[in-house]
Structures are given as C-alpha cells and as structure tokens.
N, C-alpha and C positions, 0 to 999 in steps of 0.2 A: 522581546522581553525587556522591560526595563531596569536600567540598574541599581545595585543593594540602593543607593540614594531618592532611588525611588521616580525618577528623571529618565527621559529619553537619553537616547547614546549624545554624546559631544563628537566632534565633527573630525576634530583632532583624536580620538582615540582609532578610527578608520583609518587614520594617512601614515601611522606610525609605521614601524619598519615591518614589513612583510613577511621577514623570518617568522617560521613558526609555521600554524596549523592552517592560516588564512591563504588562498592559493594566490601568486600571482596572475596576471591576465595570460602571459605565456605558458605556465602550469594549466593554467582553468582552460586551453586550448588544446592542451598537449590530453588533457584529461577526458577532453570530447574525443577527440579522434581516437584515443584507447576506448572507449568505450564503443564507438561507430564499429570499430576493426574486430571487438569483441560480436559484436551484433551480428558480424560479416561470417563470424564465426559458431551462431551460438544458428544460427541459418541450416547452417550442415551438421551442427549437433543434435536437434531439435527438430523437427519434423512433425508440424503439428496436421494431421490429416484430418479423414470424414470415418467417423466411428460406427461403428455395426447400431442399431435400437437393439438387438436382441442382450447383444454387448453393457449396454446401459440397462437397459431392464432389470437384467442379473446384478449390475454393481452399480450405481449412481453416481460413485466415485469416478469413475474413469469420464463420465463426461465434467464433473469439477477439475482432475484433472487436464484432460484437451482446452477445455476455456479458461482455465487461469492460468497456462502456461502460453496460451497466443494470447491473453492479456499483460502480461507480463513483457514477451518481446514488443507486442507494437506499445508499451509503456518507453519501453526505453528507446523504440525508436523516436518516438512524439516526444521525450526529452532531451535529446540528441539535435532535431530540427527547432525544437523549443530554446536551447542553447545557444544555435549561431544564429538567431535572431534576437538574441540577449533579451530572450522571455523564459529563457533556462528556472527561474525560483518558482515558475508555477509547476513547476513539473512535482515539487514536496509531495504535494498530493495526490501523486502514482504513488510518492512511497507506501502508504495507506494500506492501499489497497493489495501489493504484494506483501509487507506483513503481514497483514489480514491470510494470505492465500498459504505463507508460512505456515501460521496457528493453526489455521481450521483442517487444512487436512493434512496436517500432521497428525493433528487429534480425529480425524475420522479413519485415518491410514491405521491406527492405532485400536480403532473398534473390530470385532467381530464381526462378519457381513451382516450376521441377521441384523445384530442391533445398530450397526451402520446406516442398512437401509430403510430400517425403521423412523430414525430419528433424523436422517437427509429427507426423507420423505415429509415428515411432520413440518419440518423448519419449512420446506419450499412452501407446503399447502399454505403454510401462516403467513407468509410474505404474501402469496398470492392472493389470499380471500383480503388481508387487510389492506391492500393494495387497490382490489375492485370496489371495496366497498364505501372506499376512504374518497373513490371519483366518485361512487354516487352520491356522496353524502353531501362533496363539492358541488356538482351540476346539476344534482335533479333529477327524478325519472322520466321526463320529458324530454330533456338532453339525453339520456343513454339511453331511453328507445328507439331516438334518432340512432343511437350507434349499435343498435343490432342488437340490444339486451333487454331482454324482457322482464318485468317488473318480478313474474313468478320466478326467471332465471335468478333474480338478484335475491329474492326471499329466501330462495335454498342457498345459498351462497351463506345469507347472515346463520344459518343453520348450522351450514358445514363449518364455519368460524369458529362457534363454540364447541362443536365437536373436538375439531382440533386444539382448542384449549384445552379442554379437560384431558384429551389424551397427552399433550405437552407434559400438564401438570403432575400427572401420575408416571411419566417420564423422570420428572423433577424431583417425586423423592423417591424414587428409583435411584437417579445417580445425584443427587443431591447438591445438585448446583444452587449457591443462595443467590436470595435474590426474584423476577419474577418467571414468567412465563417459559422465557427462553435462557438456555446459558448464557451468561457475560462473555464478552470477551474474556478478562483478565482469568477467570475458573477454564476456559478454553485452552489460553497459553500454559498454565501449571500443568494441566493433564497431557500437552504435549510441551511439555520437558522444556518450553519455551519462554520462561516464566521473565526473566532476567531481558530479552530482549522486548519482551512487550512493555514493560514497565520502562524502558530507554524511548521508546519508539513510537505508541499507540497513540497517546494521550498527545505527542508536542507534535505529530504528523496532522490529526485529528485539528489541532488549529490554522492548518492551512485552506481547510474542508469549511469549518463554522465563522461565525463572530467569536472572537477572541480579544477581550483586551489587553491581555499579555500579548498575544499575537499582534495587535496595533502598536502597542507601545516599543514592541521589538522593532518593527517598522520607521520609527522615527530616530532619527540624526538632526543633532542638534549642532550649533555652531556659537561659541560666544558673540560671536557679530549680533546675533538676534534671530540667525535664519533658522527652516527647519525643512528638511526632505522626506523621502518615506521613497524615492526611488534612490537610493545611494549602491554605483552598481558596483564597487567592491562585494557588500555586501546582500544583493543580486545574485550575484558572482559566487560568492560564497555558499547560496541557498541553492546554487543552479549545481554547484559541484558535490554537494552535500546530496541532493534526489541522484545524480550521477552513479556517485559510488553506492549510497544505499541500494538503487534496484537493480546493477551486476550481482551485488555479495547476494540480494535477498531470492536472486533469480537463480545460481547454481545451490543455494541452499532447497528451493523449490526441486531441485535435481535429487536432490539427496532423497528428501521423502514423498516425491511422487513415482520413481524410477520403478518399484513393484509392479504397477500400473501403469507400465508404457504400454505394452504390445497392446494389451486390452483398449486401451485409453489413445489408439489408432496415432500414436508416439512414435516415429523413428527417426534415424540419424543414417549421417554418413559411415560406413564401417571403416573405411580407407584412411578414416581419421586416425592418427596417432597423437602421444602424449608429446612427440616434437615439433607436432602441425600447433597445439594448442598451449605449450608452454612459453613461446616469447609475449604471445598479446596477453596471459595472467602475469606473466613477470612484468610488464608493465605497468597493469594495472595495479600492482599487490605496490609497487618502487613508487606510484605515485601515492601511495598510503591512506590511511583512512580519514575523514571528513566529521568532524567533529559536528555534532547537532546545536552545543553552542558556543560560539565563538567571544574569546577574552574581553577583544574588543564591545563587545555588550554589555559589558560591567565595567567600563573604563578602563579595561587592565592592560599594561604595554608587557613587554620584555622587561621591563627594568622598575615592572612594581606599575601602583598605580597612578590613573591620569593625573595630574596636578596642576 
C-alpha cells in the first residue's frame, strides 16, 4: 500500500524504533516456534482421517469439513517452513483460503441438510462443468480426445452447465443473494455472522493471490539516497508474522463451527488431552499479541508522529 502522499514507503520509516506492533527478528522467531509447538499440538487435537462415502453421501459437509481442516494444518505447517527460510510473506496467501473455510461453512453449518445439500451439490457441479469446459475451449477437441473425452461426453457436459445455471438461478431468488449466478463471498460472510471479519480480511489477503497495484506499491521501500527495494525484510518479517498469527486464530475458529461435524467428518483427537496440556502454548501465542494487517510504518508513521 502506498502512502496517504501517494509514494512508496521511505526507507527510514522501517528502521525507526521497533516498539509497537512491528515484530522484532527475536519476537518474529520466538512467534515461529509458538506456532511450530501449536502445530505439535493441534496434531493430537485434530485427527484428520479416511471418511465413510456413505457418510458424505448423507452430508457433503463433513467431507468440506476433513479437507479444509488437513488444509488448514499443513497451511500452517508450509508457513512455519516458509518462515525459517525467510519466505515466510508468501504464506498471506494461506490466509485466504482459511477465511474462505471460516465463511463458507460456517454458512453451510448453518443450513438445514436438505437445503445444505442441495446447494453444496449445485456449487461443486458448476465449478466442475466450468472447469472441463473452459480446457476444451483452451485445447481443442482433438487435444481432449487424446485425454480420454469424447466430443459427445463434452456436448452433454455444455448441457449439464446450463442445467445447473438455471437451477443456481432459481436458488438465487429463493435465498436472494445479489448479484450473479453464485453467492458472493461478502452475502456469504453476513449470513454466517462473519461480516466484520471478511471485510478486515478477504479483499487485502486476496492481493497476495492477484496483480494488485496497491499490493505493489505496498511492496516498494524507498530511500532519499535514490534507492528503492520491494524485498525489505522487516517488512517480509512483518507479512510472514502477520499469515502466522492469522492461520492459528482462523484455524481454532474453524474448531468452533466445524465441531458438529467431527465424528461424522472421520474428526478425532487425543482424549488424554487436557486444558493444562494446551493452555501454556495459547498463552504464548495470545502474549505474543495480534499482527496487525497494516502496518504504521506504510504511511510514514513513527511513534512520535509522522516521517519528516
């Protein structure tokens, strides 16, 4: 992000005094390893197994369930190894994808099975058919005949596309989401009670994902000498500590409203565990405090006012 001056960061607004919300390199170490010991721990809380079909047949839910919660732990381990190779700022974009796993099935946790499974069912078909048909449109039918799809397979496929549209659509004002075919995100987050943290989180995670020129400009450190960086690893540091704390908080949040859905959702833990096996590695993590999405220093600002 660039600053209200409309200019990348100055060089000197990085090096000023560390107090405050920016971690030090000792802090941003001490934050890996609480989150590592969390990991060590969320291991024997968590227990993602191999789920029954018959199990998923009945509920959908429970296999989004099993797959966004083993997506979620090896997230945070692949940020964790991403860290002490100080490639820790690419990990932003795990966070993404665990708020995404927050919303949606908090909002599916929230439906009735019929109409649960009606509309998990709809949403997969449409990813899927737009999916195959978006390679054929790319290769050719001479290329995906070579991969095993027959021209008549891909014809009912554009069939079944609009099928599932117009069922979408009559979905659509059923529960009245604006907008087109599918729910938005943001109509997702309000109906699970999520509203406030999507609007924090979707949209500035979602630039570590796309082209972003706020997202570049955020990137650039400037220096009155003339120079200018785009790796300045403070602030590296800062983006590596910031996915850190995001995907613990967003991962026992995932605890919260998937827990209906464990036994089913092939879910278990250690029992042996108690709240004094797991309360020193959260007191850590809570002591080393929360991670601010953007930091002072991006707008020139010190402790004692601004850059001059």
């Amino acid at each position: 992000m660039h600053n209200s001056g409309g200019t990348p960061q100055e060089e000197a607004a990085a090096t000023e005094s560390r107090e405050g919300p920016l971690d030090s390199r000792e802090r941003f170490l001490a934050r890996v390893q609480a989150v590592e010991d969390f990991l060590e721990l969320a291991d024997r809380l968590i227990v993602v197994g191999e789920l029954k079909w018959s199990n998923v047949d009945a509920d959908y839910r429970l296999l989004a369930v099993n797959s966004c919660l083993r997506r979620q732990i090896e997230s945070m381990k692949a940020a964790t190894l991403l860290a002490r190779q100080d490639l820790g700022h690419l990990a932003v974009s795990f966070v993404r994808a665990s708020l995404e796993d927050v919303l949606y099935l908090g909002f599916f946790g929230s439906l009735p099975l019929e109409e649960s499974q009606e509309l998990f069912l709809l949403l997969s078909n449409w990813d899927t058919v737009r999916s195959l048909l978006a390679q054929r449109a790319y290769v050719g039918d001479d290329v995906m005949r070579n991969l095993w799809y027959p021209a008549g397979f891909l014809d009912a496929v554009e069939i079944k596309r609009d099928e599932v549209r117009s069922a979408l659509m009559d979905l659509q004002k059923k529960y009245r989401w604006p907008g087109g075919v599918i729910p938005s995100a943001d109509w997702i987050a309000e109906r699970a009670g999520k509203g406030e943290l999507y609007r924090y989180l979707h949209a500035a995670t979602s630039r570590a994902l796309h082209f972003s020129a706020g997202e570049i400009m955020r990137r650039g450190w400037g220096h009155p000498a003339g120079k200018m960086v785009t790796d300045k690893a403070e602030f590296r540091d800062h983006l590596a500590s910031f996915a850190l704390d995001q995907l613990w908080r967003l991962h026992v949040e995932s605890w919260e409203v998937t827990s209906p859905f464990w036994e089913g959702a092939a879910v278990s833990g250690d029992d042996t565990l108690s709240f004094a096996d797991t309360e020193p590695v959260l007191n850590r993590l809570l002591a080393l405090g929360k991670v601010p999405l953007v930091h002072a220093h991006e707008w020139n600002l010190t402790p004692n006012g601004p850059l001059r």
